[in-house]
N, C-alpha and C positions, 0 to 999 in steps of 0.2 A: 114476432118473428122468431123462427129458430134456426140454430144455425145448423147445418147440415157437414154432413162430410164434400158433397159435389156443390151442393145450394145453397142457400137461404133464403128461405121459402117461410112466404106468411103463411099459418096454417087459420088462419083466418076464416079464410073463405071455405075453406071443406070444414070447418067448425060448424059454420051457419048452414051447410047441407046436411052436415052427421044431426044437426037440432031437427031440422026440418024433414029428414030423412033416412031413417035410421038404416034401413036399410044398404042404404049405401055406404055404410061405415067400413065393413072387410073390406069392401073394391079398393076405395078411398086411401086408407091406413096400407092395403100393400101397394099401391101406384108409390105413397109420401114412403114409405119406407124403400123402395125401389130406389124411387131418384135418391134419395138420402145418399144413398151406397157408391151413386151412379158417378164413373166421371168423365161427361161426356165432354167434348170439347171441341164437336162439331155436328150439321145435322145428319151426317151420315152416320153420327154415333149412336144416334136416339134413334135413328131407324135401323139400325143392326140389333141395336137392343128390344125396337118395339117398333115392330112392322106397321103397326096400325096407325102410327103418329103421323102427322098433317103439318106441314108448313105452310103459311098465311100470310106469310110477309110479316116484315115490321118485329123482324123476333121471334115471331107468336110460332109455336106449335100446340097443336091440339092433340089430345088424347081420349081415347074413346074409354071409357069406367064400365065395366061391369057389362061387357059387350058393348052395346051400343045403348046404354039406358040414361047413360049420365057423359057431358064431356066436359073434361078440364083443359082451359088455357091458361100457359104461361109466356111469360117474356123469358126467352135465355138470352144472359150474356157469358156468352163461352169463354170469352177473354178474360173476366173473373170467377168463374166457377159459379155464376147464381144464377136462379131460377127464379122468378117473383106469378106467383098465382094471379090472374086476372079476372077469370072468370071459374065457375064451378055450378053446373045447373045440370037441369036434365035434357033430354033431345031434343022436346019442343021447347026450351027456352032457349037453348042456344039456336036454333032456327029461328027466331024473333032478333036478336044480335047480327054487328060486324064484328067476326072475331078476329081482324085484322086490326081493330080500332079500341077494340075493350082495354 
């Protein structure tokens, strides 16, 4: 886990994609450096900052990587400043997923 300035976010899971996928390492690394910085504290904050992001219930917003090639969920808990990674794949994996549930 690392700690972040807004998060603390396992970087876990985008480890196992930058192995599997190299490619998606700059998306990946400016999204985790983004929120690092980020201090949101609601979900209108992550969509003033980032239009594209998806709320799913249960916490979960989604974020589209590298256009639309890769998406990342996490849980926010805004009440303490963290972010915990859930999921991190590509578009047809997260279409096989409930990203409400992961």
């Amino acid at each position: 886990m690392v700690e972040c300035h807004y998060a603390s976010v396992s970087y876990q899971h985008i480890a196992r994609v930058l192995g599997e996928t190299p490619q998606a390492e700059i998306p990946l690394r400016a999204w985790f450096a983004d929120a690092s910085r980020a201090t949101w504290k609601t979900p209108a904050d992550i969509k003033a900052a980032l239009r594209n992001a998806s709320f799913v219930g249960s916490n979960r917003v989604v974020f589209n990587i590298n256009g639309n090639d890769y998406r990342l969920i996490v849980t926010a808990h805004y009440n303490r400043g963290m972010m915990y990674i859930r999921f991190v794949g590509t578009h047809k994996e997260y279409d096989a997923i409930d990203a409400g549930k992961v």
